[in-house]
C-alpha positions in Angstrom: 0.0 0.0 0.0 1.4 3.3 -1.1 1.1 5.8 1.8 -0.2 9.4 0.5 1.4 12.1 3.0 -1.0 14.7 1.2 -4.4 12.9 1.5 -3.3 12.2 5.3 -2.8 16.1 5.3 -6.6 16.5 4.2 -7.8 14.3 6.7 -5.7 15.6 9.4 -6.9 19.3 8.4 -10.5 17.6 8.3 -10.5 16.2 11.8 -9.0 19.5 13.1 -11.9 21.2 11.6 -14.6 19.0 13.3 -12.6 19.3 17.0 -13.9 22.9 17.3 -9.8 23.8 17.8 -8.1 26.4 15.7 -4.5 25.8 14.4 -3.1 27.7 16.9 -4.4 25.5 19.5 -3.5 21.7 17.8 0.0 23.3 17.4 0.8 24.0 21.2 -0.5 21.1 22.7 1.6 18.5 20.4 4.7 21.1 20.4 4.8 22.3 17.0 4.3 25.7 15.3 1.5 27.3 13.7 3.5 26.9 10.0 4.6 23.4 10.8 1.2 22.3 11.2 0.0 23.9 7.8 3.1 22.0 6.5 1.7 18.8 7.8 -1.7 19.3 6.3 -0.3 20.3 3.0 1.6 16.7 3.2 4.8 16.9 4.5 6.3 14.2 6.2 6.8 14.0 9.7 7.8 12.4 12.4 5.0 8.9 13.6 5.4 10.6 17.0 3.5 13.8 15.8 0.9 11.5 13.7 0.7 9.9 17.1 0.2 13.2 19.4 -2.5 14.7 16.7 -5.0 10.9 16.8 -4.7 10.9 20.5 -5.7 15.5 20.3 -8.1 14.4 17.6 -9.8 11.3 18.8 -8.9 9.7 15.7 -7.4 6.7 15.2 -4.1 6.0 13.2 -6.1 3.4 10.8 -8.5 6.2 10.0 -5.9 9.2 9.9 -3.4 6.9 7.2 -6.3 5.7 5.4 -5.9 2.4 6.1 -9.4 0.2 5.6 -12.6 2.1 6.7 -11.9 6.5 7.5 -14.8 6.8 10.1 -15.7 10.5 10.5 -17.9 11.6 13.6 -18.5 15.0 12.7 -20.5 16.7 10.2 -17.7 19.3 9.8 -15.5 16.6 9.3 -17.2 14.9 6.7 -18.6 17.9 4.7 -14.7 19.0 4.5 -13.8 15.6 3.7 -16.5 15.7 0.8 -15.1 18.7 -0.2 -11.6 17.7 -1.0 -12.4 15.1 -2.1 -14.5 17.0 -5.1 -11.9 18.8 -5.7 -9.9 16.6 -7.7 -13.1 14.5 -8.6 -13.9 13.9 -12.4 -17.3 11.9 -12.0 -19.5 12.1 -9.1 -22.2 9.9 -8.3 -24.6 11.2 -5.6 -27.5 9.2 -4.3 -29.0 11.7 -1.7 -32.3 13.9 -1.4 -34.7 15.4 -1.9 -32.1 18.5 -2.6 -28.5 17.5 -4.1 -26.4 20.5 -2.4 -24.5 20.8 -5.6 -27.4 21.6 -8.0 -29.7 23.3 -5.4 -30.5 27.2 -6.5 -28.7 29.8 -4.6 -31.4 30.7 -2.5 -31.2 27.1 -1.0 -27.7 27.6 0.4 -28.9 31.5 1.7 -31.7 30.0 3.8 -29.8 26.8 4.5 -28.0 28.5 7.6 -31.6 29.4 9.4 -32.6 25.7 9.0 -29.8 24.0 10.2 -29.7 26.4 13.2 -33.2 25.9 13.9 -32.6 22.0 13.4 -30.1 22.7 17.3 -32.6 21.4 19.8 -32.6 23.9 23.3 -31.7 21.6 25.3 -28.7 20.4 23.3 -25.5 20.1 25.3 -23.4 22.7 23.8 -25.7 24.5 22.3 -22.8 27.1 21.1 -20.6 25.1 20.2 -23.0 23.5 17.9 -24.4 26.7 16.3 -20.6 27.7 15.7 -20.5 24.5 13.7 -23.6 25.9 11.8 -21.4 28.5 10.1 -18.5 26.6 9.8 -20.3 24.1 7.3 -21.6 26.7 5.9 -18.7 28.3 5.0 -17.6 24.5 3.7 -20.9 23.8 1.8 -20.1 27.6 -0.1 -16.5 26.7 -1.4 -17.6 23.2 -2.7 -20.3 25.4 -4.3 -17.7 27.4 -6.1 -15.5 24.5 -6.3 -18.3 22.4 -8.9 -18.6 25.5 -10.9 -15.1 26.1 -11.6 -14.4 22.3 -12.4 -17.9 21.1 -13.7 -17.4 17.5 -12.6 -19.9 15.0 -14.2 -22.3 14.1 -12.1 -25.1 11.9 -11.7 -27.8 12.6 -9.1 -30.4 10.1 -7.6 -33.4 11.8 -5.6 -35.8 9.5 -4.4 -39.3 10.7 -4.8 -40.6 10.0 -1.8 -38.1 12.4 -0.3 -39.7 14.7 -2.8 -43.1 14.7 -1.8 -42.7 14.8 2.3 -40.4 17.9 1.2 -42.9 19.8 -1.1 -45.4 18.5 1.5 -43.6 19.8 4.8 -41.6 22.4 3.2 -37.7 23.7 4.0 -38.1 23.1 7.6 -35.3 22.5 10.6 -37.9 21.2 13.3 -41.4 20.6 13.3 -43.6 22.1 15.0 -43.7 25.6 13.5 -46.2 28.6 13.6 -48.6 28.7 10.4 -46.7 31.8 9.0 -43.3 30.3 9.3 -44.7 26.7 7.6 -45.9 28.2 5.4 -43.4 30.1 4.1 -41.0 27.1 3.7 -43.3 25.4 2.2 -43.5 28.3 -0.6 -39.7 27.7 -0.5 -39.6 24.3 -1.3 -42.1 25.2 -3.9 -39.5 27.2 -5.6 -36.7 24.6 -5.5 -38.3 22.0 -7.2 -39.3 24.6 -9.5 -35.7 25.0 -10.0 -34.6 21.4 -9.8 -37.5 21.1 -13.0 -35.1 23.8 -14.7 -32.0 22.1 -14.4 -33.5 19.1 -16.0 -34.7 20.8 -18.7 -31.7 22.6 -19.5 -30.2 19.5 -20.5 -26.4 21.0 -19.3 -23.8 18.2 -20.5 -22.3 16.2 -17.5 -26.0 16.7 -15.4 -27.7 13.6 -14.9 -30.8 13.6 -12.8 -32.5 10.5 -12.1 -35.8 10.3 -9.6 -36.6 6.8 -8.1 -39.6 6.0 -7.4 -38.7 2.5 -6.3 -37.3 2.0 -2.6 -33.2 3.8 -2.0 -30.9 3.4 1.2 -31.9 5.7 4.0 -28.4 7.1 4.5 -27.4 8.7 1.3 -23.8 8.0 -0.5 -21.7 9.2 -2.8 -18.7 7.9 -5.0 -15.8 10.0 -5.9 -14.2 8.7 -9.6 -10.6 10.6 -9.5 -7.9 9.9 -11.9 -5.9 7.6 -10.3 -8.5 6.1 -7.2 -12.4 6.1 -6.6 -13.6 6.7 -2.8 -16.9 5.9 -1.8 -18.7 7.9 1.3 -21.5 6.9 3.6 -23.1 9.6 5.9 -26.0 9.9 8.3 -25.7 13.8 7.5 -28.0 15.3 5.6 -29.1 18.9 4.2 -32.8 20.2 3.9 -35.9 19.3 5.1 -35.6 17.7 8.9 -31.6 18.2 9.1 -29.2 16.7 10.7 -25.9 17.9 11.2 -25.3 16.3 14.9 -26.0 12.6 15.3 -23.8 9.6 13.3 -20.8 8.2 12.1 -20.3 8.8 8.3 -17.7 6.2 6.7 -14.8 6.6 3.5 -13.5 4.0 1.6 -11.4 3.1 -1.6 -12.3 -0.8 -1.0 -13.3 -2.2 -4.6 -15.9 -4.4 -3.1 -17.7 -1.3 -1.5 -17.2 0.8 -4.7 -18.5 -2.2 -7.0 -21.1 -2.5 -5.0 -22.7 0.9 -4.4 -22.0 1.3 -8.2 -24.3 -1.5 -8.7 -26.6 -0.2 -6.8 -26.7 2.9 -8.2 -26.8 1.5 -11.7 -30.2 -0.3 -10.6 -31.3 3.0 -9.0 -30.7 5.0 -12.6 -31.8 2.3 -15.0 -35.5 2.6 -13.4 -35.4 6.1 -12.6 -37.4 8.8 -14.3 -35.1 10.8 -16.4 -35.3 14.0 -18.8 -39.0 15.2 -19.8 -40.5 12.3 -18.1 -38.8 13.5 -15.0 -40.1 17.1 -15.3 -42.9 16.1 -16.4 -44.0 14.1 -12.9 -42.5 17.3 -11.0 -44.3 19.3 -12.4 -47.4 17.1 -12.6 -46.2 16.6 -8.3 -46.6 20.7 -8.4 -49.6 20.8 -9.9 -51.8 18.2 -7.9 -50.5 19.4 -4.8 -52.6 22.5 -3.1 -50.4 25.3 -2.5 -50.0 27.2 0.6 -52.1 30.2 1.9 -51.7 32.8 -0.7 -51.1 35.6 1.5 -47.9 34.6 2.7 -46.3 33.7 -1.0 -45.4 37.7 -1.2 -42.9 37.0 1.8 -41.7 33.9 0.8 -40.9 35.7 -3.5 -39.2 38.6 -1.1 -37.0 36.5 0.5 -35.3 35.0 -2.7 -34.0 38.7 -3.0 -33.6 39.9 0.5 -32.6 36.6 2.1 -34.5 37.5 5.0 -36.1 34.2 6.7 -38.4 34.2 10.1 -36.9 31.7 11.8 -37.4 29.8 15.0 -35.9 28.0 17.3 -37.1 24.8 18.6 -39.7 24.6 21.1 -38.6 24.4 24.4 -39.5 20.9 25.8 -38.3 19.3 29.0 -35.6 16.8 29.1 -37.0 13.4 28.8 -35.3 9.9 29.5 -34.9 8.2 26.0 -36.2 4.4 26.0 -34.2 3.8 22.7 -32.5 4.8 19.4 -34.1 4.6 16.3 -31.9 2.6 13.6 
């Protein structure tokens, strides 16, 4: 196995992101500068010792942080970051995740985005800070792979499932539920308007788009696979973007294994050769758009200003009391 001191430098730099600790910080407490640090996420060899200090800082293993087997990623910083990298170098994407694909999603997703994910932070979350500082720092994450698929233009083929679909058109752009009527209502105006866009990108036909919608059962945890020159990587993540959030809870999962790849890609392959596709696609979205009563009128002024103005009410989760959990859901 040939060890690849730059992609350990982007998970290193990815792990350090999801710890919540700036540079400065990871540098003093292994004994290392600032610059030397950089140096070490750009890819320079180093001592084991130092790979040692920063997995024990990090609470990441050495498997994991050399890329050895499974990378398991506890953090939704982490693994946005990770994603992010990883696109950049990416020729092919193949993303099986919904009902919104981040990459294609109108502009005015990724400006309301931040009030949903913030509103998605229960009350009574431990850390509540340090959770809403993670908030901006995917954001700021999510908006460079933004810029990062524009200036490349990867292929990429995207597999919504439209069940997803309808529970989003139906519940609209929402980070918790309950919510007042106005504020309801006005995501659901919003999600309105992105599958009005997501019908606009089909129909544009742009070369290297590919949008399939599968009607048939998908995974419930979304993946992606990453074809780069020389490797392909395959991701697995509880984390998800849009309607109902979550940004907090799950262990997402990277791997190069050629079983895992040859078998997501088959999957996938079943997924696409089913799915709705082109004018058959936008035609059932718009037929979904159609047969599906729209919310009260009076609000859809507020929602059409906030395309322009960004502005979003926005509320934060109702305050309950803490409550003894009698199980997880899997």
């Amino acid at each position: 196995m040939t060890i690849r001191f730059d992609e350990i430098g982007q998970r290193l730099k990815a792990f350090r992101f999801g710890s919540g600790l700036s540079a400065d910080e990871v540098a003093k407490k292994i004994g290392v500068s600032r610059t030397a640090l950089y140096r070490i996420e750009k890819g320079e060899l180093t001592k084991i010792e130092t790979f040692a200090k920063l997995s024990e800082l990090l609470n990441v293993s050495m498997p994991t942080l050399f890329g050895v087997g499974i990378e398991y990623i506890p953090s939704a910083v982490s693994y946005f970051e990770r994603t992010r990298q990883l696109e950049e170098t990416a020729q092919h994407l193949v993303v099986l995740a919904g009902p919104i694909s981040f990459l294609l999603a109108s502009d005015q997703f990724e400006a309301t985005l931040e009030h949903v994910l913030s509103e998605s932070i229960s009350e009574h979350v431990p850390d509540r800070k340090r959770s809403l500082a993670d908030v901006q720092q995917i954001m700021a994450i999510l908006h460079e792979r933004k810029q990062t698929y524009r200036r490349n233009r990867p292929s990429i083929v995207n597999l919504i499932s439209t069940r997803q679909i309808e529970r989003f058109l139906s519940n609209g752009l929402v980070g918790h539920q309950p919510l007042s009527h106005e504020v309801q209502t006005q995501r659901q105006w919003m999600a309105r308007q992105e599958l009005e866009h997501l019908v606009s990108v089909i129909q544009e036909e742009s070369m290297g788009v590919q949008i399939g919608l599968v009607s048939d059962n998908l995974p419930l945890g979304g993946f992606q696979i990453f074809r780069q020159a020389d490797r392909s990587t395959l991701t697995l993540s509880p984390f998800r973007l849009g309607e109902q959030p979550n940004i907090r809870v799950g262990v997402a999962m990277a791997t190069s294994a050629p079983e895992a790849l040859r078998l997501h890609q088959q999957v996938a392959n079943e997924a696409w050769r089913t799915a709705m596709k082109g004018q058959v696609a936008s035609d059932y979205l718009q037929g979904l758009l159609k047969s599906t009563p729209k919310p009260d009128r009076i609000l859809a002024v507020s929602a059409s200003k906030s395309q322009h103005n960004v502005t979003l009410k926005a509320e934060s989760p109702p305050k309950r009391k803490p409550s003894i959990s009698r199980g997880l859901n899997t």
